[in-house]
C-alpha positions in Angstrom: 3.9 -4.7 18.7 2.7 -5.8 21.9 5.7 -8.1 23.5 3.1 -9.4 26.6 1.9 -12.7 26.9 -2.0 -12.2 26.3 -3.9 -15.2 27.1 -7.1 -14.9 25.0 -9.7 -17.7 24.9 -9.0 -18.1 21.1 -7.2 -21.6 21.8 -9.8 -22.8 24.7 -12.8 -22.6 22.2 -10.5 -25.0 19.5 -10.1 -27.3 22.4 -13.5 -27.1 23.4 -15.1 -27.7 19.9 -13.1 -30.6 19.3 -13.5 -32.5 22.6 -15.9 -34.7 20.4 -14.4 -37.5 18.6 -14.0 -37.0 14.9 -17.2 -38.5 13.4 -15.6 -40.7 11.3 -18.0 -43.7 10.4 -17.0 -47.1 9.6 -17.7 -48.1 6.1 -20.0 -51.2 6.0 -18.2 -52.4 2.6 -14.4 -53.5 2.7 -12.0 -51.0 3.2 -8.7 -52.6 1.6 -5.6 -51.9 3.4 -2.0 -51.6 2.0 -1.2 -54.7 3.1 -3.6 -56.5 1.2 -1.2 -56.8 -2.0 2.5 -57.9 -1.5 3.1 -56.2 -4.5 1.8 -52.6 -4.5 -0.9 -50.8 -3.0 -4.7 -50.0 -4.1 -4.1 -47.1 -6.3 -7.5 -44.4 -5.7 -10.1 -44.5 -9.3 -12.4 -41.8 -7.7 -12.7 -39.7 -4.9 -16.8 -38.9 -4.7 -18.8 -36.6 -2.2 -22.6 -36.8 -1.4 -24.7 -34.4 1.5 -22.3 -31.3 0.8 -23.7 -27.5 0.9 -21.7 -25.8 3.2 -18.4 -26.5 1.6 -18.1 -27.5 -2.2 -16.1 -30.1 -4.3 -13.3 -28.1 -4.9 -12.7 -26.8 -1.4 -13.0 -30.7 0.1 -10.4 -32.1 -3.3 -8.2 -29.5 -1.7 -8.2 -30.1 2.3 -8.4 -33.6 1.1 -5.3 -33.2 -0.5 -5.1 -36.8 -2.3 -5.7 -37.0 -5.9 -6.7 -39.7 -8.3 -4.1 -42.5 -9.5 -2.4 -42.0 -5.9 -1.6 -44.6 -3.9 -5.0 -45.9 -1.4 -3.0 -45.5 2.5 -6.2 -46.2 5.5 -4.0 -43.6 7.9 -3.4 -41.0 5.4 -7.3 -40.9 4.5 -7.8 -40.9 8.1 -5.9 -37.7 8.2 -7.4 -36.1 5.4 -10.8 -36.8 6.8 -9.9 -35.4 9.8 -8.5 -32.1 8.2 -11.9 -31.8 6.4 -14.0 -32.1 9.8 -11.9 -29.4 11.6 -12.7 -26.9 8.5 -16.4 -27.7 9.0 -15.9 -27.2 12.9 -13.6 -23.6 12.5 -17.1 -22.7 10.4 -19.2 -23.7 13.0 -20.6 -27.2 11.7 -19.6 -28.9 15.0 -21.8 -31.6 14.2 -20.7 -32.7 11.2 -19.7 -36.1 10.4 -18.0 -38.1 7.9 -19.4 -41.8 6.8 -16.6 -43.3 4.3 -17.4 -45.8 1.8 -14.4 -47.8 0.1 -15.4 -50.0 -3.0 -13.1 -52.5 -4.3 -12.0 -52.3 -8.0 -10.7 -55.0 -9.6 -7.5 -55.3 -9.9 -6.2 -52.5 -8.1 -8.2 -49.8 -7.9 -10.8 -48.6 -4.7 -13.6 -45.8 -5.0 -14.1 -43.3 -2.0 -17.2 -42.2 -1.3 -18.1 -39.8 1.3 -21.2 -39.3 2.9 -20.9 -35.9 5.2 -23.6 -35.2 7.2 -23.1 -31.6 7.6 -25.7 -30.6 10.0 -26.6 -27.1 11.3 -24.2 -24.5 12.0 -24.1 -23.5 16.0 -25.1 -20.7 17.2 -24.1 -18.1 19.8 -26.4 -18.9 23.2 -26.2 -17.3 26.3 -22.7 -15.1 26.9 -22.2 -13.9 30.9 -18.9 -11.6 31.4 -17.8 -10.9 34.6 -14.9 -9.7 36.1 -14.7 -6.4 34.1 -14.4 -3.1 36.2 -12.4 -0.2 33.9 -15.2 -1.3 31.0 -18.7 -1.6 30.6 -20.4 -5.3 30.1 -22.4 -3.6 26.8 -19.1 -1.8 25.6 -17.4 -5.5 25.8 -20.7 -7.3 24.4 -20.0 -4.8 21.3 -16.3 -5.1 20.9 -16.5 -9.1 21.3 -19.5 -9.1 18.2 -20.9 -12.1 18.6 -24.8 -11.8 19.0 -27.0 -14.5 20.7 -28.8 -16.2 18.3 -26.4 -15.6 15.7 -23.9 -17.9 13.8 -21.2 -19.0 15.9 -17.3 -19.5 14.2 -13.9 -19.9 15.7 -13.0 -16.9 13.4 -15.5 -14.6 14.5 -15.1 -15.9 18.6 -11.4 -15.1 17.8 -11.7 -11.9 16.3 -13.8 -10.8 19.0 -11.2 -11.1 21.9 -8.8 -9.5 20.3 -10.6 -6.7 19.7 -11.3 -6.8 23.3 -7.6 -7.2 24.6 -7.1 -4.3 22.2 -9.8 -2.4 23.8 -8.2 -2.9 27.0 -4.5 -1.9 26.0 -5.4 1.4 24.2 -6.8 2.1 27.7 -3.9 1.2 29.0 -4.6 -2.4 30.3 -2.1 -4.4 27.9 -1.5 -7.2 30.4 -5.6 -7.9 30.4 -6.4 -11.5 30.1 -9.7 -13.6 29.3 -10.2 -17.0 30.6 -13.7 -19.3 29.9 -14.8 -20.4 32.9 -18.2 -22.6 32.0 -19.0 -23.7 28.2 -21.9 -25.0 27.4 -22.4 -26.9 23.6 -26.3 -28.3 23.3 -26.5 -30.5 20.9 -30.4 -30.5 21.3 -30.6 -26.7 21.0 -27.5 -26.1 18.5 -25.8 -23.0 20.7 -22.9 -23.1 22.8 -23.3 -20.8 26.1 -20.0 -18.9 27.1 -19.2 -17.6 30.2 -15.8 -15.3 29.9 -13.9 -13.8 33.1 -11.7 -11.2 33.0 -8.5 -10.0 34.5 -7.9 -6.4 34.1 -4.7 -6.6 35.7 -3.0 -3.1 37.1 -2.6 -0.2 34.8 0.6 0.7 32.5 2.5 3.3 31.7 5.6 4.5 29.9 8.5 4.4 32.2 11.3 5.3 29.5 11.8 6.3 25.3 14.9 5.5 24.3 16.6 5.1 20.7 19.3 2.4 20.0 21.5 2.3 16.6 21.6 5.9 16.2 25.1 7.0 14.6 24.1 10.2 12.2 21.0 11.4 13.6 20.4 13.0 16.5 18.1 11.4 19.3 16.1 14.9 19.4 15.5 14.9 15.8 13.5 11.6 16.3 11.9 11.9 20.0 10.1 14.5 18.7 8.1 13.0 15.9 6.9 10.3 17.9 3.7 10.3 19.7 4.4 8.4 22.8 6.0 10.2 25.7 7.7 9.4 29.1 4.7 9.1 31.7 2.1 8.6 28.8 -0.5 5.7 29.7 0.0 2.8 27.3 -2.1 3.4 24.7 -1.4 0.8 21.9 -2.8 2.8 19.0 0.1 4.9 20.0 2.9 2.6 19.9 1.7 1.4 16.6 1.7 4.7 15.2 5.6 5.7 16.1 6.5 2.3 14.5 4.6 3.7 11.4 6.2 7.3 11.9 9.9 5.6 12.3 9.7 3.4 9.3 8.3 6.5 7.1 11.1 9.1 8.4 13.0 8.3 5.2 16.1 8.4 8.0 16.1 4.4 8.6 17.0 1.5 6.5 14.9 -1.2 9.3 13.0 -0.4 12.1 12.9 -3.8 14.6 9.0 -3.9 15.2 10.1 -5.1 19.0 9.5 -2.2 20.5 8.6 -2.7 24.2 10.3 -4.1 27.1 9.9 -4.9 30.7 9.9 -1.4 32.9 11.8 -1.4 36.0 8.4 -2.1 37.7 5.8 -4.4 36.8 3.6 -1.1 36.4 5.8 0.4 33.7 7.0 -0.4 30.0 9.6 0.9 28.4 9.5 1.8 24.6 12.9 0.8 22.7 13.2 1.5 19.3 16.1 -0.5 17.9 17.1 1.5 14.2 19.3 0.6 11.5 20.2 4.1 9.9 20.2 4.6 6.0 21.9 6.7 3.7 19.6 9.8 3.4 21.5 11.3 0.9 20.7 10.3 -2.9 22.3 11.4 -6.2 20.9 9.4 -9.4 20.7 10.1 -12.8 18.0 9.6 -15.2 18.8 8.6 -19.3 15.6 8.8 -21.5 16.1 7.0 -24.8 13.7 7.1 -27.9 15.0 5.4 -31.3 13.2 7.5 -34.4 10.1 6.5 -35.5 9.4 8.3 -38.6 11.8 8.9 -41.9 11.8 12.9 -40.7 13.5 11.7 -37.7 17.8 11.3 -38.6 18.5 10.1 -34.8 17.6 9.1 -31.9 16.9 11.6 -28.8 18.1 11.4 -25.7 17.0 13.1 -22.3 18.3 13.2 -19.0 17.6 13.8 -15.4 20.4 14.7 -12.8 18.8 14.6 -9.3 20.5 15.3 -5.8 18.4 15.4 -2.4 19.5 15.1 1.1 16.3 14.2 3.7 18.6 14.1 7.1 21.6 17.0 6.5 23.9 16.9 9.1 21.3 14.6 11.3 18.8 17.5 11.6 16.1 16.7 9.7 16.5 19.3 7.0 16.2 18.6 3.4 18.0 19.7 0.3 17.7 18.7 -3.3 19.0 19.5 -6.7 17.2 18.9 -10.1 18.8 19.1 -13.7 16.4 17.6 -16.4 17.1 18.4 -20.6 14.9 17.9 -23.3 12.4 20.3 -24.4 11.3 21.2 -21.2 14.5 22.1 -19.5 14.3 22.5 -15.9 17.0 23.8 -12.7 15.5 23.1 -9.3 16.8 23.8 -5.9 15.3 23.5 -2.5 15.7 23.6 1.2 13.4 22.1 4.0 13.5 23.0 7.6 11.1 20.3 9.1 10.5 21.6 12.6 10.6 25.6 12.5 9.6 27.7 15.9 10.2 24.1 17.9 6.6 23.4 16.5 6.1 20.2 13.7 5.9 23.1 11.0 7.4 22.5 7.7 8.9 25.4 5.9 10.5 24.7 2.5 12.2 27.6 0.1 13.0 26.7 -4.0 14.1 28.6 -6.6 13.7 27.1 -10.4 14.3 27.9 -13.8 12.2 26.4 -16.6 12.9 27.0 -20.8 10.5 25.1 -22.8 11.0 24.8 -26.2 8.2 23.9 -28.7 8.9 21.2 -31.2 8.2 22.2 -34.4 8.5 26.1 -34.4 11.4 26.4 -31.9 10.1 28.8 -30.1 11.3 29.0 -26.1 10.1 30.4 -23.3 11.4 31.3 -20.3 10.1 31.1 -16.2 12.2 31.9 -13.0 10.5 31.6 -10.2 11.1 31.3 -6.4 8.3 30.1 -3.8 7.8 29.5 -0.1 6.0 26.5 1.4 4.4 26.0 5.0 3.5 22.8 6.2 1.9 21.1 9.1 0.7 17.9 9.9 -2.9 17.2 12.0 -4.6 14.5 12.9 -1.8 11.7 12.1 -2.2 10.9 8.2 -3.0 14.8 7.3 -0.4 17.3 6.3 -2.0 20.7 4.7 0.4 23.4 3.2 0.5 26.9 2.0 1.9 28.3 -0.6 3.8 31.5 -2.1 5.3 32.1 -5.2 6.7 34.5 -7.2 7.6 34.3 -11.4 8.8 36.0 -13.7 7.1 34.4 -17.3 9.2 35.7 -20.7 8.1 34.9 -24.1 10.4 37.2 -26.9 7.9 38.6 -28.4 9.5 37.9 -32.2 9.1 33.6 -30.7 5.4 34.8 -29.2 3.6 31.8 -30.6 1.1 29.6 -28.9 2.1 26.3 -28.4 0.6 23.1 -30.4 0.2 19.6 -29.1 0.0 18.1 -32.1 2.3 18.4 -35.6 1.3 21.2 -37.4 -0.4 19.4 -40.5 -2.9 17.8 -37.4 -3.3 21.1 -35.4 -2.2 24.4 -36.9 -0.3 26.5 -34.2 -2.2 29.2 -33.1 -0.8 32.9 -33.7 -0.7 35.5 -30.4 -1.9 38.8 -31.2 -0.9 40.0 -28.2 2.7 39.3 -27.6 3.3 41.3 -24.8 0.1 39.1 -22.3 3.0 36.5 -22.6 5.5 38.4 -20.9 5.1 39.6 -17.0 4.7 38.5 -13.4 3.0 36.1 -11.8 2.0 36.0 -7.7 0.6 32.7 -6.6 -1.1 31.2 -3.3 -1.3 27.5 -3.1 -3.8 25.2 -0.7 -2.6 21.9 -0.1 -4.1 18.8 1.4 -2.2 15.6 1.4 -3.4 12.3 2.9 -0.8 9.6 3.7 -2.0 6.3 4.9 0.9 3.8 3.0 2.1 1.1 5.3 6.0 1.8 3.7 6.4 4.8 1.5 9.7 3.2 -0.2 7.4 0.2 -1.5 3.8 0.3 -0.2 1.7 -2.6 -0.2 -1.3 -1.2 1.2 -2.2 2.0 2.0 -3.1 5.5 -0.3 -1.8 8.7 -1.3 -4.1 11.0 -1.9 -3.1 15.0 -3.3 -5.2 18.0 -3.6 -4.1 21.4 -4.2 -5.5 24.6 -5.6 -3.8 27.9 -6.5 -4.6 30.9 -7.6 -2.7 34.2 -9.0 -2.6 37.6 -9.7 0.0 40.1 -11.2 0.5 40.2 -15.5 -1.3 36.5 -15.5 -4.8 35.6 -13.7 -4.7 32.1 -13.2 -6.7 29.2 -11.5 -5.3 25.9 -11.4 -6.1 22.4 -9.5 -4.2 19.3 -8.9 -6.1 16.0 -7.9 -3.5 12.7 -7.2 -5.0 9.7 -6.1 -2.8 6.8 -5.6 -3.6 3.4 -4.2 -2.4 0.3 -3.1 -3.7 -3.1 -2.9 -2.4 -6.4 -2.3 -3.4 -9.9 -4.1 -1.4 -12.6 -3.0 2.1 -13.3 -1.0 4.3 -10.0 -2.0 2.2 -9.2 -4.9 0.3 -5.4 -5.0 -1.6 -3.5 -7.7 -0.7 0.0 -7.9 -2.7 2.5 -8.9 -2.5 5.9 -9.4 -5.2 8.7 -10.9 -4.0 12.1 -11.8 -6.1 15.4 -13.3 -5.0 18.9 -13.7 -6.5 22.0 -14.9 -5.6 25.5 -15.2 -8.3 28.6 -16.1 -7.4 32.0 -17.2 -6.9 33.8 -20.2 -3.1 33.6 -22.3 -1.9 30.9 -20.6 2.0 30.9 -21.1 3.3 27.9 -21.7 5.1 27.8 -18.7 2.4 27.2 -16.6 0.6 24.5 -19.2 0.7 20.4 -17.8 3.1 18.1 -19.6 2.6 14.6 -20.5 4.9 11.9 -21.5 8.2 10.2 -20.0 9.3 8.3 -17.1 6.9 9.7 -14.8 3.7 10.2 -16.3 2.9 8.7 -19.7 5.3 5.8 -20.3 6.5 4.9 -24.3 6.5 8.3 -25.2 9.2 11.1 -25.4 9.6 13.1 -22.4 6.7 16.1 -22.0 5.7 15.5 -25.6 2.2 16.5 -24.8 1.1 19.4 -22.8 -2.0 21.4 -22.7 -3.9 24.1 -19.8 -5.8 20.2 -19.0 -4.2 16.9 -18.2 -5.5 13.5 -17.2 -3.8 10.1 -17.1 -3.6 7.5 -15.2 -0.9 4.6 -14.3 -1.8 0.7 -13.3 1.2 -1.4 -12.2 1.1 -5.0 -11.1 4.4 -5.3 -8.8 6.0 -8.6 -7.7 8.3 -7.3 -4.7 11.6 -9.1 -4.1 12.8 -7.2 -1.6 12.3 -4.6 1.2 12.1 -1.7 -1.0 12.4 -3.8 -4.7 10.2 -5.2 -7.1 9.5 -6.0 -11.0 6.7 -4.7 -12.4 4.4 -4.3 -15.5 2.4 -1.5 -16.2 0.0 0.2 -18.3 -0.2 3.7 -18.6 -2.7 6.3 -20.2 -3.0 10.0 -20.6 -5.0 13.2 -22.6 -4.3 16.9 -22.4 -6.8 19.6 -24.4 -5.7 21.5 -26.8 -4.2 25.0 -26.4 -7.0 26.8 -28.5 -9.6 24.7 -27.3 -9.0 24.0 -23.3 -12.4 21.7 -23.3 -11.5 19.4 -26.2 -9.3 16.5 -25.3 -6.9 15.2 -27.6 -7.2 11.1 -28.3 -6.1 9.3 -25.1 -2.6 7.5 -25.3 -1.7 4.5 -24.4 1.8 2.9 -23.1 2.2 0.1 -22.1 5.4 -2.4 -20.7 7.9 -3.6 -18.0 10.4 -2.7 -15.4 12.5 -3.2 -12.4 13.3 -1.3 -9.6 16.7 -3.0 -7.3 17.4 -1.0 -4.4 20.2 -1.6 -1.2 22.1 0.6 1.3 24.3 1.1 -1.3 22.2 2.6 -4.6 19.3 2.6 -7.0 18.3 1.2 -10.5 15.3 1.4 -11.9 14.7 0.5 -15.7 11.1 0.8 -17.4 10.5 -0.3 -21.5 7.3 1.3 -22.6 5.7 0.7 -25.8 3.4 3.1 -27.4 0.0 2.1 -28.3 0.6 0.3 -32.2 4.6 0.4 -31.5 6.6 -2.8 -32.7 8.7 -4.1 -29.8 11.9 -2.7 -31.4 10.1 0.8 -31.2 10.1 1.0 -27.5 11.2 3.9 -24.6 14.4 2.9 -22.6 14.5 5.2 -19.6 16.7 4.2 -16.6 17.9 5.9 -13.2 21.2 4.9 -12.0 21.5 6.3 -8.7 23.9 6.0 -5.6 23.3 6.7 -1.7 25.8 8.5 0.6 
């Protein structure tokens, strides 16, 4: 983020390291040259290596870049060569030398042979800073790394001055610069001695925090969720973490990562943040469809999801959503979330919900309304913790008071309550939360976790314990490619669970290939992998595997078999809307037998 010109010695050592001429050798044999045939070159038999440790065949084929049956050219071997020496060099080989051996093939043909004489790698000698004031010579000696006596590479000399610049500028030094001023390479020792001087330069601060592109939201709303003030001393951990906390406000659709400019005096920065808003409000729908699989099934089942949320109402911050979902678990949401209650960054959400479940094989339904307050607060940059109150009211009609199975009733027989009336009642809850948010983008991570934990526990008609663990990782593999994965477990403890309060499995969201909340049970583990292929700033294909268990009502220790789905989707985002399409296939499903669930959505 840093818009100064630090001059870091990164580009002296290169310079210095290569001051030798390439040890190229002459070959003693006859190295033929294009122009020997009129008619076409020497084509290349065999490309050979002898004297290699360091680096092996495969690595030198590819910086060599010049394969078999391709045409023998003296300058583009020369090159190749070259490429190869300045690999051993960056490694700290700066001895090594090449001796090239061309054999003549009649008619046409040559064989390379390379001798390389790798040597021994350098090694850090004696290193003198001076110069420094604001820091300590051992406090730099750390932060640069390199010990004397051990290994010397380009890569690990470069990665030491930055992590002394950086030093500097979260101190507030960001104009600091390093110069060499003596290096030493002994050949007869194998070290190289460095001697480093450094400018500290005058201390900066911020002079200004200004906002450009806003049109909806209201400069307020986002000056206060930043961490860097007016009259702050530049601190660069600072600066990167309001670019972070801009791009995951959810408010923006691009967030230029340009963010300082020159102050008014050479002593002062100011911090610009140039914004693109987004549309923060969302409405999409969800369509589950599942063609029958057995003969007892006459049709196919549909589910669907109708979803509204608004993260930036009237360019205040505040939240409200909406949340329709059929099928047997039918659910109403509504919420509202005032993100910055008491002028403090204390998050205070209201909801009300209504949830009928029906079972499907007896019919049965109950019944849940409930309405909850949540308090939030972040600490410590990536924390947020959260309390919890809620309040429901649980009804099970005592003439449908029937436990409910997991399984078809020929596999599980449902369980008969005795008690009809335990199903009926109150329920007071208190919920601990700990979230953990360290995602680079949370529209399309790729890198970063999100990691969940909450407990709660109640009291009133129904005495219940229950726990929530997500875990939800991100890695990337190459250019625009990330594994996702996420890990999810869920328990509840306490005696006539209603069904209500009993963790569903299957559907878009948690067990892919199967019908929505087919499975549920008082336990619940699964877990999703998806290799994503991003094609845009928030878009991406994907394939997945997904895999799941819940325990059975009667016996909340005993895990049913573990499911398996498995399949393909899309997600295609703009300013404009949303689709996202998964196919899941359940474990020893024919393709035709797949899960079709798509969210059409559109932003305003």
């Amino acid at each position: 983020m840093n818009t100064f010109r630090l001059i870091s010695c990164m580009f002296h050592i290169l310079f210095c390291l290569l001051f030798f001429p390439l040890a190229v050798g002459n070959s003693e044999q006859h190295a033929p040259d294009a122009s020997d045939s009129t008619e076409k070159p020497y084509l290349i038999r065999q490309i050979t290596f002898d004297g290699i440790e360091h680096l092996n065949r495969k690595q030198l084929t590819k910086l060599i870049g010049i394969d078999a049956g391709q045409p023998y050219l003296p300058e583009e071997m020369t090159a190749a060569l070259n490429r190869v020496l300045e690999k051993y060099r960056e490694d700290g080989y700066v001895f090594a030398s090449i001796e090239p051996a061309v054999e003549t093939i009649p008619p046409d043909q040559v064989h390379v042979c390379l001798h390389i004489h790798e040597g021994t790698p350098v090694r850090t000698g004696e290193i003198v800073i001076e110069g420094n004031h604001l820091l300590s010579t051992d406090d730099l000696r750390r932060a640069l790394g390199l010990r004397e006596g051990a290994p010397f590479t380009h890569a690990a000399f470069e990665d030491g001055i930055a992590k002394v610049l950086t030093l500097y500028s979260e101190r507030g030094y960001p104009k600091a610069e390093i110069e060499p001023t003596n290096f030493h390479l002994s050949e007869e020792q194998g070290t190289v001695d460095l001697r480093l001087h450094i400018r500290e330069r005058s201390q900066i601060r911020i002079g200004e925090v200004k906002l450009t592109g806003l049109q909806k939201t209201k400069p307020e709303v986002v000056l206060r969720e930043l961490p860097v003030q007016v009259g702050d001393v530049f601190d660069q951990r600072k600066i990167d973490q309001s670019f972070h906390r801009l791009v995951n406000l959810g408010y923006f659709y691009e967030v230029s990562p340009s963010l300082l400019e020159e102050g008014r005096t050479p002593a002062e920065v100011i911090f610009n943040a140039k914004v693109t808003e987004a549309r923060t409000g969302r409405f999409s729908g969800v369509i589950g469809y599942a063609p029958p699989t057995t003969e007892f099934e006459g049709a196919p089942q549909l589910t669907g999801v109708i979803e509204a949320t608004e993260t930036n109402l009237l360019g205040t911050g505040r939240g409200a959503n909406f949340l329709w979902k059929s099928g047997l678990l039918r659910t109403l949401r509504i919420g509202y979330v005032e993100p910055w209650a008491f002028g403090k960054p204390i998050k205070i959400g209201v909801e009300y919900s209504q949830v009928k479940q029906r079972n499907q094989f007896t019919d049965a339904e109950s019944n849940e309304n409930a309405a909850s307050v949540t308090i939030g607060a972040r600490f410590r940059r990536l924390y947020e913790g959260s309390l919890g109150f809620s309040y429901k009211q649980i009804d099970l009609p005592a003439s449908n008071a029937t436990l409910f199975a997991t399984s078809p009733p020929i596999a599980s027989p449902i369980v008969d309550v005795t008690d009809a009336a335990a199903q009926s009642g109150v329920k007071y809850g208190i919920t601990l939360g700990l979230t953990r948010d360290s995602r680079d983008y949370f529209l399309n991570p790729t890198r970063g976790r999100l990691d969940h934990v909450a407990f709660e526990f109640s009291r009133g008609d129904f005495k219940l314990r229950k726990l929530w663990v997500d875990l939800r990782g991100y890695f990337p593999t190459w250019r625009r490619q990330v594994i996702a994965i996420g890990l999810h477990g869920a328990a509840a403890w306490g005696n006539n669970i209603p069904p209500t309060e009993l963790f569903y499995l299957g559907g878009a969201n948690t067990l892919r290939g199967y019908d929505e909340d087919w499975f549920f049970g008082p336990r619940r583990v699964y877990a999703n992998i998806e290799y994503r292929l991003l094609v845009g700033r928030t878009s991406q294909f994907f394939v997945f595997t997904d895999l799941g268990a819940v325990t059975q009502v009667d016996l909340p220790t005993v895990f049913d078999p573990l499911r398996i789905g498995y399949g393909f989707g899309m997600r295609l985002e703009s300013k404009g809307g949303l689709l996202r399409m998964d196919y899941g296939l359940a474990e020893g499903r024919s393709a035709l037998e797949g899960k079709i669930h798509v969210n059409l959505g559109t932003s305003f």
